[in-house]
PDB file with SEQRES, HELIX, SHEET and CRYST1 records, atoms N, CA, C and O in Angstrom:
SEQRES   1 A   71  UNK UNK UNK UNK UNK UNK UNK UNK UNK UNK UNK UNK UNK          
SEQRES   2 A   71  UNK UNK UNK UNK UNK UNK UNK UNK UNK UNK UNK UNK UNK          
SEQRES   3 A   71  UNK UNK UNK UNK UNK UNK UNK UNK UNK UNK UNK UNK UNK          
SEQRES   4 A   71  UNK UNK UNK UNK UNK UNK UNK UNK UNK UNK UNK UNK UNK          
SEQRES   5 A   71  UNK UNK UNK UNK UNK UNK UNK UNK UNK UNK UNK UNK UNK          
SEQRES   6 A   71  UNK UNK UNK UNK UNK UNK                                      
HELIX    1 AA1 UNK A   51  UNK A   68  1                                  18    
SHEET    1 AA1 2 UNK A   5  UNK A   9  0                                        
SHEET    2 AA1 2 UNK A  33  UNK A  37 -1                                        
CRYST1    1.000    1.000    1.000  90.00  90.00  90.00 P 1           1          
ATOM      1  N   UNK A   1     -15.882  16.057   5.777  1.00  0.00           N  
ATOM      2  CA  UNK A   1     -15.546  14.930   6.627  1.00  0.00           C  
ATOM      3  C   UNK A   1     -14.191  14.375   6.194  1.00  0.00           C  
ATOM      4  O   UNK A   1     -14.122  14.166   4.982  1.00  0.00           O  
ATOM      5  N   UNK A   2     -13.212  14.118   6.828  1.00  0.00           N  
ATOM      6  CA  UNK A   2     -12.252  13.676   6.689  1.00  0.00           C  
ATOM      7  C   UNK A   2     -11.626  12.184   6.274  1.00  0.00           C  
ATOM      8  O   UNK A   2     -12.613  11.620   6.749  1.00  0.00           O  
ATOM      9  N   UNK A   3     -11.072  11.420   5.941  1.00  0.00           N  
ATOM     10  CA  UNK A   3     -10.983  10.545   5.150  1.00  0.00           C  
ATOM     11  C   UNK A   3     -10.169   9.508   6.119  1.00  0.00           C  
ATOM     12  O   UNK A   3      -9.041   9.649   6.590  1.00  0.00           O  
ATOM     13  N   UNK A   4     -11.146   8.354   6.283  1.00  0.00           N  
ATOM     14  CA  UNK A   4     -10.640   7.268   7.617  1.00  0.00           C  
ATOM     15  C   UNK A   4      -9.596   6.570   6.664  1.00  0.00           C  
ATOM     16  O   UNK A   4      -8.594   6.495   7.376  1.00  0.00           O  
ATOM     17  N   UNK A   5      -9.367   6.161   5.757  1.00  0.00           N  
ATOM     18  CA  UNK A   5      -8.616   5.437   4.986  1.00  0.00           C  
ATOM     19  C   UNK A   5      -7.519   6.717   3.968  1.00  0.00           C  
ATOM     20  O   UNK A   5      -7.746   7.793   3.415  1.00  0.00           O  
ATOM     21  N   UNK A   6      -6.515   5.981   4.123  1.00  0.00           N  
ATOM     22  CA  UNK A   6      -5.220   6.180   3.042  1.00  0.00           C  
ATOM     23  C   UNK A   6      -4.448   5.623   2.805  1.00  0.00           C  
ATOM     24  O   UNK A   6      -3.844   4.925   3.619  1.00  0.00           O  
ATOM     25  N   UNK A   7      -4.148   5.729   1.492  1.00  0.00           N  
ATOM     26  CA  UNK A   7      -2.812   4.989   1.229  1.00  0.00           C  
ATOM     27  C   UNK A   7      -1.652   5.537   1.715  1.00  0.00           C  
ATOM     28  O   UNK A   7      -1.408   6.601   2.283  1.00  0.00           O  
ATOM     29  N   UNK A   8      -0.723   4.228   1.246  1.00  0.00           N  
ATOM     30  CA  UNK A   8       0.541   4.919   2.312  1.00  0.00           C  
ATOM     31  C   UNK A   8       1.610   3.725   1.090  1.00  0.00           C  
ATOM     32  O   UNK A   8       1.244   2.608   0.725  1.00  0.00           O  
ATOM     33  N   UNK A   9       2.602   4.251   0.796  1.00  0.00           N  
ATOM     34  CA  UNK A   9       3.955   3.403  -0.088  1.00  0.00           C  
ATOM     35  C   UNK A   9       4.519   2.950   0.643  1.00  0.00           C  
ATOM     36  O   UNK A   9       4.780   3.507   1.709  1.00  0.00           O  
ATOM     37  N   UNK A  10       4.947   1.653   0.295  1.00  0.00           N  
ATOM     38  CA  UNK A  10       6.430   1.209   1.354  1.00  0.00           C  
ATOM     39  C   UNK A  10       7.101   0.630   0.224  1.00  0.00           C  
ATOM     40  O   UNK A  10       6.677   0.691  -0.930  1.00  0.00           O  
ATOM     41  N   UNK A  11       8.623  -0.180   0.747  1.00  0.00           N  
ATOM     42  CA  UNK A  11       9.281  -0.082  -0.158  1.00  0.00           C  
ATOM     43  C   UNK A  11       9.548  -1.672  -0.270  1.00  0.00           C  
ATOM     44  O   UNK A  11       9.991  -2.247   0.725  1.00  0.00           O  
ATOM     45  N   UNK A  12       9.328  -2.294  -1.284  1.00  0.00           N  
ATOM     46  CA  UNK A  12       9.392  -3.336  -1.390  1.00  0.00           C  
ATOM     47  C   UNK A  12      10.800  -4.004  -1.404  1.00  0.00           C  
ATOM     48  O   UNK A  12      11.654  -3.462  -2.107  1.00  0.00           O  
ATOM     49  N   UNK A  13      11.212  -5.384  -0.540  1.00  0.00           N  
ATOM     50  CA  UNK A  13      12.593  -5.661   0.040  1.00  0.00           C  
ATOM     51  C   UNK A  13      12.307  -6.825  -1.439  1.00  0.00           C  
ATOM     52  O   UNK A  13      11.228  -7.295  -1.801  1.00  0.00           O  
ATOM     53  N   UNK A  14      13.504  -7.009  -1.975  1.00  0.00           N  
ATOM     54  CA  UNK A  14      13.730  -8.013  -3.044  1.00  0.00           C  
ATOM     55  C   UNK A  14      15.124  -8.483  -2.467  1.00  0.00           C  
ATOM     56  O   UNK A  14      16.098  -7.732  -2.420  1.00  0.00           O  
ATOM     57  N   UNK A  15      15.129  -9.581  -2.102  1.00  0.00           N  
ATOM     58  CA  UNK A  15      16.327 -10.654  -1.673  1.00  0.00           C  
ATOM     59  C   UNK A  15      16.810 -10.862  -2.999  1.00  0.00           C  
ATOM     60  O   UNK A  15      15.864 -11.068  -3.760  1.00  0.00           O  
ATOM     61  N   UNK A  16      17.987 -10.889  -3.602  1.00  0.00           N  
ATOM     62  CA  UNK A  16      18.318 -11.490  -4.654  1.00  0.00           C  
ATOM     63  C   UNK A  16      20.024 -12.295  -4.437  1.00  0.00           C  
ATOM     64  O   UNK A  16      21.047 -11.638  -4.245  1.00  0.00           O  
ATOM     65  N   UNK A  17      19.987 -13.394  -4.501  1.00  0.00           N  
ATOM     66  CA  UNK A  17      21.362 -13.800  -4.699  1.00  0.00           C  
ATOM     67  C   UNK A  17      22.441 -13.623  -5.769  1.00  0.00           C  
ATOM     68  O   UNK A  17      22.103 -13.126  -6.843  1.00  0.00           O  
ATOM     69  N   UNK A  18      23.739 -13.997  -5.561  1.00  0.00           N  
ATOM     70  CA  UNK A  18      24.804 -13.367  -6.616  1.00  0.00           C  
ATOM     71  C   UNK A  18      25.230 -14.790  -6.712  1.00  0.00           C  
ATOM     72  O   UNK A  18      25.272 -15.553  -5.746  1.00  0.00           O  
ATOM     73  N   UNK A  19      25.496 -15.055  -7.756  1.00  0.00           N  
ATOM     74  CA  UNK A  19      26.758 -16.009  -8.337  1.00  0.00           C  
ATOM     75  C   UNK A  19      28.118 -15.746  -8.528  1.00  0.00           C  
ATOM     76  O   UNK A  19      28.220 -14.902  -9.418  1.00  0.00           O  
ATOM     77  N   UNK A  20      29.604 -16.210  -7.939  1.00  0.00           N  
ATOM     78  CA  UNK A  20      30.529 -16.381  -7.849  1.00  0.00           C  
ATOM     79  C   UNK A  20      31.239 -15.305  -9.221  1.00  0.00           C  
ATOM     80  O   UNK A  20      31.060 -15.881 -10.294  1.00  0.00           O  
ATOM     81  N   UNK A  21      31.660 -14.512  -9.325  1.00  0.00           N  
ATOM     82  CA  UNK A  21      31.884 -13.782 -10.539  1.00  0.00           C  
ATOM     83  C   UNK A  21      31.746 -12.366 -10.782  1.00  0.00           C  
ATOM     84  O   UNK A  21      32.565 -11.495 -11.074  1.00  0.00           O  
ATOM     85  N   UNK A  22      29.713 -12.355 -10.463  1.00  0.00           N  
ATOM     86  CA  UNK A  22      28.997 -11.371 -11.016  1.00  0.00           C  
ATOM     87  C   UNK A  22      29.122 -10.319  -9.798  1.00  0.00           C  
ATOM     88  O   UNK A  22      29.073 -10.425  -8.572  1.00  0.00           O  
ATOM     89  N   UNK A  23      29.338  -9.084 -10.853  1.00  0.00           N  
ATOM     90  CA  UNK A  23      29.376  -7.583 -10.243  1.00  0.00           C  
ATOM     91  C   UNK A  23      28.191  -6.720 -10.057  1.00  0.00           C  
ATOM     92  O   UNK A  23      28.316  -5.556  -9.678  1.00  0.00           O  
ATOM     93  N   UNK A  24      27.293  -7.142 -10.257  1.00  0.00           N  
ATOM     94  CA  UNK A  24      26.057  -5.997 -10.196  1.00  0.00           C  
ATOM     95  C   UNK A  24      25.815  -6.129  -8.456  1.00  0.00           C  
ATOM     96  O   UNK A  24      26.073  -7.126  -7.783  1.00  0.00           O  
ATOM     97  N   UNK A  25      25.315  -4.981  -8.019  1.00  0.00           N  
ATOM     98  CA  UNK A  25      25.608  -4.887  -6.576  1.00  0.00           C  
ATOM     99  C   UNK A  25      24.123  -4.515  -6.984  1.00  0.00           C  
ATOM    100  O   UNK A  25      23.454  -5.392  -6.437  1.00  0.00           O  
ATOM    101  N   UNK A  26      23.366  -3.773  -7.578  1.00  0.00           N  
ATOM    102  CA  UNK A  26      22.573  -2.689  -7.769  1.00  0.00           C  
ATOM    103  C   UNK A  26      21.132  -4.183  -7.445  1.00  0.00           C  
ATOM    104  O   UNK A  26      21.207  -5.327  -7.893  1.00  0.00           O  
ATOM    105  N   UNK A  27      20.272  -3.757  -6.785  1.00  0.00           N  
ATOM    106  CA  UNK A  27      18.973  -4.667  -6.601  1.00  0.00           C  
ATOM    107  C   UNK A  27      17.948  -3.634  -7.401  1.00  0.00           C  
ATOM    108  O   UNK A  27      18.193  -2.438  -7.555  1.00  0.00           O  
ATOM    109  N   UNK A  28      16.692  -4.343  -7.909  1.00  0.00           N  
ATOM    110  CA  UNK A  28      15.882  -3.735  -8.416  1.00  0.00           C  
ATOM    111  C   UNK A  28      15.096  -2.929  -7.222  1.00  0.00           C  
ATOM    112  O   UNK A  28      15.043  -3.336  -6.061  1.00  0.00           O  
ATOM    113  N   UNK A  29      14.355  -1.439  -7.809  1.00  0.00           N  
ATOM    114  CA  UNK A  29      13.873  -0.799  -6.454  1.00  0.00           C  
ATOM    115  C   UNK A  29      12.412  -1.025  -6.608  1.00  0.00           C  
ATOM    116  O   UNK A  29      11.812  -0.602  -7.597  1.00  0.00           O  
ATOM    117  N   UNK A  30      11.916  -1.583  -5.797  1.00  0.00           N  
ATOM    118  CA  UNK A  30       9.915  -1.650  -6.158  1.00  0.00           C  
ATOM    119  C   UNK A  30       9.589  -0.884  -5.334  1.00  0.00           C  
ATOM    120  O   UNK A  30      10.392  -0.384  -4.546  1.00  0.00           O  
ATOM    121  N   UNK A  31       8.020  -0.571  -5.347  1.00  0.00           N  
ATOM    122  CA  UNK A  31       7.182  -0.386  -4.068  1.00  0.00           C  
ATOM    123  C   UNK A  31       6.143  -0.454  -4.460  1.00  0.00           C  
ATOM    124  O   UNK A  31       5.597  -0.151  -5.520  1.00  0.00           O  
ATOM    125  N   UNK A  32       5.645  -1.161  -2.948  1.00  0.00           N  
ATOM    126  CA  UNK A  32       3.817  -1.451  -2.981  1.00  0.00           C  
ATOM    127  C   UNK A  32       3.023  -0.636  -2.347  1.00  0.00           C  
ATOM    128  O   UNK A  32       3.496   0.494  -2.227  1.00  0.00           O  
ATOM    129  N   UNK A  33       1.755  -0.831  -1.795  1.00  0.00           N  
ATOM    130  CA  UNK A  33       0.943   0.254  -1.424  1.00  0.00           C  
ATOM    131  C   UNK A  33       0.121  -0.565  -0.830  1.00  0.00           C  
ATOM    132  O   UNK A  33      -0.222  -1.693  -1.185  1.00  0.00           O  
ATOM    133  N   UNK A  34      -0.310   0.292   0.471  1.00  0.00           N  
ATOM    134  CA  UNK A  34      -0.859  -1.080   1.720  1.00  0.00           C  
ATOM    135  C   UNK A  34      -2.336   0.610   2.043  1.00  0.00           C  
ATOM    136  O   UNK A  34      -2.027   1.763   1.745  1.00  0.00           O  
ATOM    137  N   UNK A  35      -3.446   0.319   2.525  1.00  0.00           N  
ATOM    138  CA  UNK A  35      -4.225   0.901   2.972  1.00  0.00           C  
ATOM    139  C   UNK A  35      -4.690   0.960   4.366  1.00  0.00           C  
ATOM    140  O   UNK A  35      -5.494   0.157   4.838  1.00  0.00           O  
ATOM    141  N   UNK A  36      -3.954   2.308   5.251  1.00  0.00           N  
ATOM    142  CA  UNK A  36      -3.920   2.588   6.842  1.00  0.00           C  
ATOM    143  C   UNK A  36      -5.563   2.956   7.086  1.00  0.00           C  
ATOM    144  O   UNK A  36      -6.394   3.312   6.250  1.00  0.00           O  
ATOM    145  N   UNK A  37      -5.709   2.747   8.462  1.00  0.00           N  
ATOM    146  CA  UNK A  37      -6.501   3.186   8.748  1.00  0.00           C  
ATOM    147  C   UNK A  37      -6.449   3.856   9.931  1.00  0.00           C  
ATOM    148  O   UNK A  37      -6.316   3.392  11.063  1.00  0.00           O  
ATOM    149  N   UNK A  38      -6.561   4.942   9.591  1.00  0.00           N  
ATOM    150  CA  UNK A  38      -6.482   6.726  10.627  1.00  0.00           C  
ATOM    151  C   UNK A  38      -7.262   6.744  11.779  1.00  0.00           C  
ATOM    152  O   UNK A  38      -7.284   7.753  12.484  1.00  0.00           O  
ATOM    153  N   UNK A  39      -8.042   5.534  12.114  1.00  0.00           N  
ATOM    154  CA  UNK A  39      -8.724   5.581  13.536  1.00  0.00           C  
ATOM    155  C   UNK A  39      -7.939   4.397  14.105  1.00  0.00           C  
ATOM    156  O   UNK A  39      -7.866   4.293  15.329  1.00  0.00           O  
ATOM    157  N   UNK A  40      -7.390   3.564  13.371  1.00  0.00           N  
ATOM    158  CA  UNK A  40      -7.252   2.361  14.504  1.00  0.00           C  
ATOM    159  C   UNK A  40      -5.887   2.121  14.449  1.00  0.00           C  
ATOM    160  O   UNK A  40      -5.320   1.541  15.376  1.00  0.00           O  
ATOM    161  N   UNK A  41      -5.163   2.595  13.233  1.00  0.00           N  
ATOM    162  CA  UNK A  41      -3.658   3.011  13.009  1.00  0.00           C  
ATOM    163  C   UNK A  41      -3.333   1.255  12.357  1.00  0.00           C  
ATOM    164  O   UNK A  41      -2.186   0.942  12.678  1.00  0.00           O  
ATOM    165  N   UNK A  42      -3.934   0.290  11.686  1.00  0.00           N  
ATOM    166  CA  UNK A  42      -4.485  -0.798  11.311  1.00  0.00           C  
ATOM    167  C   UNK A  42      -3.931  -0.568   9.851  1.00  0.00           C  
ATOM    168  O   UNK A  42      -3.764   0.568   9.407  1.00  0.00           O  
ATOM    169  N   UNK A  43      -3.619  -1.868   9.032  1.00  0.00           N  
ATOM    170  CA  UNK A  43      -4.078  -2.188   7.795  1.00  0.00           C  
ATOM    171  C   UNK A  43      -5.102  -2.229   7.018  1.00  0.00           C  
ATOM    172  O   UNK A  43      -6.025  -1.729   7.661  1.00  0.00           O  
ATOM    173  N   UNK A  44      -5.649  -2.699   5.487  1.00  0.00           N  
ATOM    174  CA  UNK A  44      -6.318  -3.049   5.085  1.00  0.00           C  
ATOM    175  C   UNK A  44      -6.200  -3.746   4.297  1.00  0.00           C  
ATOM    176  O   UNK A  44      -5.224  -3.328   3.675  1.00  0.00           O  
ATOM    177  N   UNK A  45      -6.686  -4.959   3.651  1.00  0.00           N  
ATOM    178  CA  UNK A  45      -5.997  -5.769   2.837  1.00  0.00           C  
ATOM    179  C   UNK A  45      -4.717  -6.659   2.990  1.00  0.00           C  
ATOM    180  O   UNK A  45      -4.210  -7.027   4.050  1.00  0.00           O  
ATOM    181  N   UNK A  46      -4.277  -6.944   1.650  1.00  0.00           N  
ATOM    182  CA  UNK A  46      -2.959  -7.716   1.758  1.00  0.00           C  
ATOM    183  C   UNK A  46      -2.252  -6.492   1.091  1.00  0.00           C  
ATOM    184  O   UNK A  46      -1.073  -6.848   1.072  1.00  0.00           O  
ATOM    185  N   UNK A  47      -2.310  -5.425   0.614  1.00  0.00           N  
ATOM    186  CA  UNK A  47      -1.256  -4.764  -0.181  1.00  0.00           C  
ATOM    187  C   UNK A  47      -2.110  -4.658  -1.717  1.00  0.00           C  
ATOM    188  O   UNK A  47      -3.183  -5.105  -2.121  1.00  0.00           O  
ATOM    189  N   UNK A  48      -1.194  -3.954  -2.221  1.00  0.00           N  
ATOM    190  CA  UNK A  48      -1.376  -3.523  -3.667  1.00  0.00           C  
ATOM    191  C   UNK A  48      -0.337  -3.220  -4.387  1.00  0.00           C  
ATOM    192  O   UNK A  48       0.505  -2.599  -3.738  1.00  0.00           O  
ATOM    193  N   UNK A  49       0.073  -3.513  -6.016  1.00  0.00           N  
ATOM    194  CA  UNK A  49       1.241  -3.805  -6.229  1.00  0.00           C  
ATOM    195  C   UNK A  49       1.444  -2.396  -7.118  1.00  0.00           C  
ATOM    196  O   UNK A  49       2.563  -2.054  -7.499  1.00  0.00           O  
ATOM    197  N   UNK A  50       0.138  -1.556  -7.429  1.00  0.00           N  
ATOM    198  CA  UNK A  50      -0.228  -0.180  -8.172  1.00  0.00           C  
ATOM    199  C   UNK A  50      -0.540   0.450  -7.355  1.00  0.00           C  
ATOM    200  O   UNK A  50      -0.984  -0.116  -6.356  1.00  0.00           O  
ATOM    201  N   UNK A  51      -0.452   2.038  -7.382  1.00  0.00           N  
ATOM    202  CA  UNK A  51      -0.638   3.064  -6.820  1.00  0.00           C  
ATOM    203  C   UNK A  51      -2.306   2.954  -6.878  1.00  0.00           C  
ATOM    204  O   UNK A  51      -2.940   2.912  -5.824  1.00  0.00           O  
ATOM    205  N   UNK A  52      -3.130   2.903  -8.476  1.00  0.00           N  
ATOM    206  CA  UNK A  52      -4.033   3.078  -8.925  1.00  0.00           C  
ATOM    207  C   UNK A  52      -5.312   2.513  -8.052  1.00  0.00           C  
ATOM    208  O   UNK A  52      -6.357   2.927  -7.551  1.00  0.00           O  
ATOM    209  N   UNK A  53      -4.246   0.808  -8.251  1.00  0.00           N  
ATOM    210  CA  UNK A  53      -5.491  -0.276  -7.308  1.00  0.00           C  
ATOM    211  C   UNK A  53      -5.478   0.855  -5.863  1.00  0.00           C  
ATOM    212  O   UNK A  53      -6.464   1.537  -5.586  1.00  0.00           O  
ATOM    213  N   UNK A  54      -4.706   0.874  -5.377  1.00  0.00           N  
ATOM    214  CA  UNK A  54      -5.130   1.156  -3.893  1.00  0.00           C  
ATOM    215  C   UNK A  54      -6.097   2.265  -3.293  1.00  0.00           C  
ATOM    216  O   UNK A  54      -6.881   2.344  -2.347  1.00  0.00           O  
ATOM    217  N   UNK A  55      -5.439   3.453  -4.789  1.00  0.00           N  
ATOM    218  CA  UNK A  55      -6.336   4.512  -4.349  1.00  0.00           C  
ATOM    219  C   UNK A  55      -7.332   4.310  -4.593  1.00  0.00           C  
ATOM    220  O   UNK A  55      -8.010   4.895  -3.748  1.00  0.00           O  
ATOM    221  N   UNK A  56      -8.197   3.609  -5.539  1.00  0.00           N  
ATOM    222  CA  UNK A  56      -9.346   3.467  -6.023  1.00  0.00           C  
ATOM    223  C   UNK A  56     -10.368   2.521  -4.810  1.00  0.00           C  
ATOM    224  O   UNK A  56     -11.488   2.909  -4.476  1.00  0.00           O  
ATOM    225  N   UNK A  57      -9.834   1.474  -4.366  1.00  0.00           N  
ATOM    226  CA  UNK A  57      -9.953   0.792  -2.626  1.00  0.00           C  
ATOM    227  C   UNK A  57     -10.185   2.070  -1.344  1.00  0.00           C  
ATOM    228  O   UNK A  57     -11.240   2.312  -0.759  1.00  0.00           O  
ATOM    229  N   UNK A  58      -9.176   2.584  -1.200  1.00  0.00           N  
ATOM    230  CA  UNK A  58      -9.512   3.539  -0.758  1.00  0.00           C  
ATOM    231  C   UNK A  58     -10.387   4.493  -0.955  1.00  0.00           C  
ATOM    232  O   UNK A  58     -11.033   4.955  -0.015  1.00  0.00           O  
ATOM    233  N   UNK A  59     -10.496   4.825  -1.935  1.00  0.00           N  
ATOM    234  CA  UNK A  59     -12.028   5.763  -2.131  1.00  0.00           C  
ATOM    235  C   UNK A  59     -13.251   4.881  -1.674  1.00  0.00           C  
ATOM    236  O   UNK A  59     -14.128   5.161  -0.857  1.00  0.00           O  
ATOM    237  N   UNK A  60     -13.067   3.697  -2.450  1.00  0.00           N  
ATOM    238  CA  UNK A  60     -14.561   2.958  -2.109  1.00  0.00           C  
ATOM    239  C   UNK A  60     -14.809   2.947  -0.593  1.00  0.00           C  
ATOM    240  O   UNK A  60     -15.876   3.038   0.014  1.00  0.00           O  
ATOM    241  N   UNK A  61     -13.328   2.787  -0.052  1.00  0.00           N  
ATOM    242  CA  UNK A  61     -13.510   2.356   1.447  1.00  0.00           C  
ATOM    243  C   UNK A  61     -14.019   3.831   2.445  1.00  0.00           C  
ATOM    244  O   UNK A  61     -14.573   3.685   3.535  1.00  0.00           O  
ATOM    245  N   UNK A  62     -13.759   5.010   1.933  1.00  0.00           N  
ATOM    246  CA  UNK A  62     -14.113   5.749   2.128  1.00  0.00           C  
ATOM    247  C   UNK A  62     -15.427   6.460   1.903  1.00  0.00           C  
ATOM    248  O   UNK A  62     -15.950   7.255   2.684  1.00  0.00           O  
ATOM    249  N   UNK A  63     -16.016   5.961   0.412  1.00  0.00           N  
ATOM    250  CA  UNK A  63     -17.355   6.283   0.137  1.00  0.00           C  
ATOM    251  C   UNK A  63     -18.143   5.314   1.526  1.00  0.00           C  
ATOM    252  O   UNK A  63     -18.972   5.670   2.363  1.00  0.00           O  
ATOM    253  N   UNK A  64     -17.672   4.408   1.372  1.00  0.00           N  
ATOM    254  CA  UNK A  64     -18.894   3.586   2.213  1.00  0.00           C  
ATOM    255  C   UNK A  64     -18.436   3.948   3.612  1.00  0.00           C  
ATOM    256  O   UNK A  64     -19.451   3.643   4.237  1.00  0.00           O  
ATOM    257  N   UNK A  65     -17.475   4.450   4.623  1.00  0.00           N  
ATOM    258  CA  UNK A  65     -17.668   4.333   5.204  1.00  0.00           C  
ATOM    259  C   UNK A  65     -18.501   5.931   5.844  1.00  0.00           C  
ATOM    260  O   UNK A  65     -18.897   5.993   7.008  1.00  0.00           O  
ATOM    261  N   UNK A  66     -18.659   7.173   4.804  1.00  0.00           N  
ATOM    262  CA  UNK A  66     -19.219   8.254   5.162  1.00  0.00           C  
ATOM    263  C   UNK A  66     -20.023   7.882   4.888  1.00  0.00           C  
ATOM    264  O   UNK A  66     -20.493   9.012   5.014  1.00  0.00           O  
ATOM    265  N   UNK A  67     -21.094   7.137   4.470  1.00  0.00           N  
ATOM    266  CA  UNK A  67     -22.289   6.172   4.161  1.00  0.00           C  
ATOM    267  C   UNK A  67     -23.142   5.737   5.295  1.00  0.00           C  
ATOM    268  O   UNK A  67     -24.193   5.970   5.892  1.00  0.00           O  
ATOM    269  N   UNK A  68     -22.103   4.981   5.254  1.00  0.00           N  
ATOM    270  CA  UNK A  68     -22.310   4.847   7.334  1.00  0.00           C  
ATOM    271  C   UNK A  68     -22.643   5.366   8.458  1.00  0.00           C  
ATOM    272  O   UNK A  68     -23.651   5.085   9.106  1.00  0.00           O  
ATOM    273  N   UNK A  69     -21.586   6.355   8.810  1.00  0.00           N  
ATOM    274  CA  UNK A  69     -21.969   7.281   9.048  1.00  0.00           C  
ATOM    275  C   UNK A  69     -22.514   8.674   9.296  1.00  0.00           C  
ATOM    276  O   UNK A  69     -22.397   9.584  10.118  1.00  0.00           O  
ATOM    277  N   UNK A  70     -23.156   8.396   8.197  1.00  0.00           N  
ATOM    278  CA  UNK A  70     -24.365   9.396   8.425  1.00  0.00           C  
ATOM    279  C   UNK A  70     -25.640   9.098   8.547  1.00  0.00           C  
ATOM    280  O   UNK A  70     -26.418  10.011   8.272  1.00  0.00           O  
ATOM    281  N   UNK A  71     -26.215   7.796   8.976  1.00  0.00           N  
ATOM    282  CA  UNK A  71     -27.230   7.184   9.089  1.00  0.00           C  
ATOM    283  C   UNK A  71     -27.394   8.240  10.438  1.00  0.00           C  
ATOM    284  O   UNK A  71     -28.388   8.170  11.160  1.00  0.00           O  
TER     285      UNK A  71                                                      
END                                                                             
């Protein structure tokens, strides 16, 4: 059975201002991790700031929902 939930990376936007002077152009690079859902093309959650948290959400969200359906 195929897996209604996945994670998916995006790239986290960090606004940072400069002070009159300073040369660093370079912004820090993040990314978070948000959980799609493959039937409704939907979110889940607010996000996740680890790879780890999300996949582990995702599994659960996936254990329970083949749970489901297979009643």
């Amino acid at each position: 059975m195929e897996d209604f939930f996945v994670v998916q990376r995006c790239n986290k936007i960090i606004i940072q201002g400069r002070r009159a002077g300073e040369s660093s152009l370079l912004a820090p690079v993040a990314d978070w991790y948000r959980i799609a859902d493959t039937r409704t093309g939907g979110f889940i959650g607010d996000g996740f700031d680890h790879q780890e948290e999300a996949d582990r959400e995702c599994q659960r969200l996936n254990a329970r929902s083949r749970h489901v359906s297979s009643r």
